[in-house]
N, C-alpha and C positions, 0 to 999 in steps of 0.2 A: 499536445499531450500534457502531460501530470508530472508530477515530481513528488517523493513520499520519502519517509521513513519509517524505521521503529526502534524504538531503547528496551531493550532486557536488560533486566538486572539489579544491583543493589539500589534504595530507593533515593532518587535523584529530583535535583529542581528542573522541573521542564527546561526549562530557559539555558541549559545547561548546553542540550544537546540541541534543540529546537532554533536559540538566537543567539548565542554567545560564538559559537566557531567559524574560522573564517572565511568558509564558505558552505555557513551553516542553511537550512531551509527556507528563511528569510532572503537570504542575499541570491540565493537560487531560482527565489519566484523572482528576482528583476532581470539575473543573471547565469540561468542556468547553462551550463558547458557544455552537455552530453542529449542535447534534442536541438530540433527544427527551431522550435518555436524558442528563444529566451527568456520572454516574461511570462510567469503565468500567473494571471490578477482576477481570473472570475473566479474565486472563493475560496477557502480553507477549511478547515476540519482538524481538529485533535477529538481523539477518545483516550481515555487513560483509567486504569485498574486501580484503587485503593484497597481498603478493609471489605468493602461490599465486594462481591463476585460480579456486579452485574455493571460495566462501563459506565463513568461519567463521559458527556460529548457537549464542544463546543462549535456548530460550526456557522458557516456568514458566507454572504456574497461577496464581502467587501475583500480586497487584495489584503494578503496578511500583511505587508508592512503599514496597512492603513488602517489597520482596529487597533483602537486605544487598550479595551478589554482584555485582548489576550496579552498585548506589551505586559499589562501591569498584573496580571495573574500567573502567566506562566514563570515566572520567580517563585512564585506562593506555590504552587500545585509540587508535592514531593510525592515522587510514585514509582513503582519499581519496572512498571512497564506502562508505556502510550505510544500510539499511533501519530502521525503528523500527515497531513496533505495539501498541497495546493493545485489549485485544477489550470488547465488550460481548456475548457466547454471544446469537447467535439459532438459529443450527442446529449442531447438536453438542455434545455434553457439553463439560465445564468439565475439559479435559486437557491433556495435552503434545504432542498430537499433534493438536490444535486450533487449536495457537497460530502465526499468521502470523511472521514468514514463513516460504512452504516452499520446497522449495529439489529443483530437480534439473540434477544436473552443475552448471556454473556459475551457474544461474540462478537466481533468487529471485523470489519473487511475494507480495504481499499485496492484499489486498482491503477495501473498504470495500460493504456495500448489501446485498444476497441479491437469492436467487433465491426468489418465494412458492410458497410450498407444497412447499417440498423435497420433502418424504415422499414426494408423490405422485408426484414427478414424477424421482424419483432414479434409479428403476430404469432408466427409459429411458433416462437422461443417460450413467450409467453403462455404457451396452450402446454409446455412441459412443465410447468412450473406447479408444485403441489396446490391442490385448492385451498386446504389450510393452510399456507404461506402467501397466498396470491396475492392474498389481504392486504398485507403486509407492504407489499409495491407502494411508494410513497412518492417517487420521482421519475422520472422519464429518459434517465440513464441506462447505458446497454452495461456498466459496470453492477448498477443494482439485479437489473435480470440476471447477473452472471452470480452472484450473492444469491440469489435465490433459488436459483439451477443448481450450485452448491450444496446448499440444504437439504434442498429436494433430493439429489443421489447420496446424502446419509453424514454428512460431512459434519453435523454433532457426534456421532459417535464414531467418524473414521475420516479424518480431514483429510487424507491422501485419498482414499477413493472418493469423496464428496469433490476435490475438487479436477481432479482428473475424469470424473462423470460429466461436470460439467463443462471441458474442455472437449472429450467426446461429440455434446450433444450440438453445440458450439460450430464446431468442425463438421460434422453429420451434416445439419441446416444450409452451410455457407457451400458446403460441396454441388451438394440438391438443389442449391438455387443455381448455380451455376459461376458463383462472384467467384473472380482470382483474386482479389486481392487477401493479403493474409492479414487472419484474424492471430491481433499481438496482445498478448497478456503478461505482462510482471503483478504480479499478485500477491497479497499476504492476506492473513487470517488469524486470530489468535481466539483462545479459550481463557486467556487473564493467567495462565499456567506454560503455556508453551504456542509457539508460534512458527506458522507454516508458512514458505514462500515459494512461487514458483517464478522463472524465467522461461518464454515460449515464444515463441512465432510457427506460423505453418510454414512458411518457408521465409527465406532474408534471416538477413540478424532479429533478436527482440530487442526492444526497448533493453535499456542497459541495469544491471542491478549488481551491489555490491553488499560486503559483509564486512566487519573488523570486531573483534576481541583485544585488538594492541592497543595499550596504553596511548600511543601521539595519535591514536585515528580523528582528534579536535584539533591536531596542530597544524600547524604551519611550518617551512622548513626554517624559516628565522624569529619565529614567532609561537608559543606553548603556555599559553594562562590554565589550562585543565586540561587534565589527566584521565580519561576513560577507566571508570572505576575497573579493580580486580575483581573479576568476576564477568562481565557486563559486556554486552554484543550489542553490534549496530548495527542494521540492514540499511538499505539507502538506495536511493535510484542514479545518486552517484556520490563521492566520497565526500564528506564533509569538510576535510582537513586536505592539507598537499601533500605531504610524508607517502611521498608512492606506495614503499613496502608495506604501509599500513593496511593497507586494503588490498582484499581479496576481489575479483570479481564472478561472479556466479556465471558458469555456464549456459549455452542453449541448452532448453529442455531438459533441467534440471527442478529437484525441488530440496529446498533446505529447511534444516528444521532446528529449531532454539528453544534449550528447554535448560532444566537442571545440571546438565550433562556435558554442555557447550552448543557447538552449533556444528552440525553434521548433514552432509549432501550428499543426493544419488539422483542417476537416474530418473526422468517423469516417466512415469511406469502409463499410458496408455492403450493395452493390448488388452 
């Protein structure tokens, strides 16, 4: 599986929340705590919002502690929101159009969990998918089809029901085929204004996911170079920093949402 984040908030140096913390998204692709797998080195992705509405995106095959590019830029990039990812490849080759996040018109999207038994279950998935978006498919991930099943149930103009449509349709497929194994989802999506995330599984735990607003969520408990600006939320697939109480962790089958307002959770409404 995957390991991600996202920074809302006052406009920050990438490098800040991305490489600097002590067990910031860098040290996680070698040494991730909270999955199967620890390393995950087939590819990365950052998108990040400036003055234009519409995402900047960097993403590679290469393991993030092995691009020179993003070392030496994400210091330079000051933004008040970006996405970050690193893959562990369950479905789709190991390329550039595999690597989260993706991105249509303003929007960006990354994933953590799959969907089992893609293969079998793609073509169908794929026959929901709006004609004018279909286009659009650029890689051979079950996380882009879910992006796109997204859109297609409305999720420009209503991101709760766009992506609970697509968890529906998701769900519906995997039943009809017959596969037990559960379809897991930790998911986010943003509009460059506010930012949707959910934690799922059909049944078992989901992939894990977390939230922080507090000041030490970079720190260590003997160790605090930076301070989480005031204002500014972190989501994460697991906590950056050691400071326990810093972090929140997000419920099953919940969805959270980060805007102007803070950061607020309920129930995943699929009925």
């Amino acid at each position: 599986m995957c390991r991600w984040l996202v920074y809302q908030g006052p406009p920050i140096a990438m490098s800040t929340i991305l490489l600097d913390p002590g067990h910031s998204l860098l040290h996680q692709s070698l040494g991730a705590k909270e999955i199967e797998w620890p390393t995950n080195g087939d590819g990365f992705g950052i998108g990040w919002y400036s003055d234009n509405e519409i995402p900047g995106r960097l993403r590679d095959v290469l393991p993030i502690w092995n691009d020179e590019n993003l070392l030496s830029i994400a210091p330079r990039i000051n933004t008040p929101l970006f996405f970050a990812h690193i893959r562990k490849a369950t479905e789709g080759g190991i390329q550039r159009t595999n690597c989260h996040p993706f991105a249509h018109g303003r929007w960006l999207f990354q994933h953590n969990g799959g969907i089992p038994e893609f293969d079998r279950l793609k073509q169908r998935l794929y026959s929901m998918i709006a004609p004018e978006l279909f286009g659009e498919l650029g890689g051979s991930t079950d996380s882009e089809c879910m992006f796109l099943l997204a859109l297609t149930h409305g999720m420009e103009s209503d991101p709760e029901k766009g992506l609970s449509g697509m968890i529906r349709d998701v769900e519906r497929v995997r039943t009809e085929a017959g596969v037990e194994d559960p379809f897991t989802c930790t998911v986010c999506t943003s509009d460059g204004q506010r930012t949707w995330a959910v934690r799922y599984a059909s049944h078992d735990e989901p992939r894990t996911l977390y939230y922080s607003t507090h000041r030490d969520a970079l720190c260590d408990f003997d160790h605090c170079s930076t301070v989480l600006p005031a204002g500014a939320a972190v989501i994460a697939s697991e906590p950056l920093g050691s400071v326990g109480d810093a972090w929140t962790r997000v419920e099953p089958s919940s969805m959270l949402m980060l805007g102007p307002d803070g950061v607020t959770t309920k129930p995943l409404a699929l009925d």
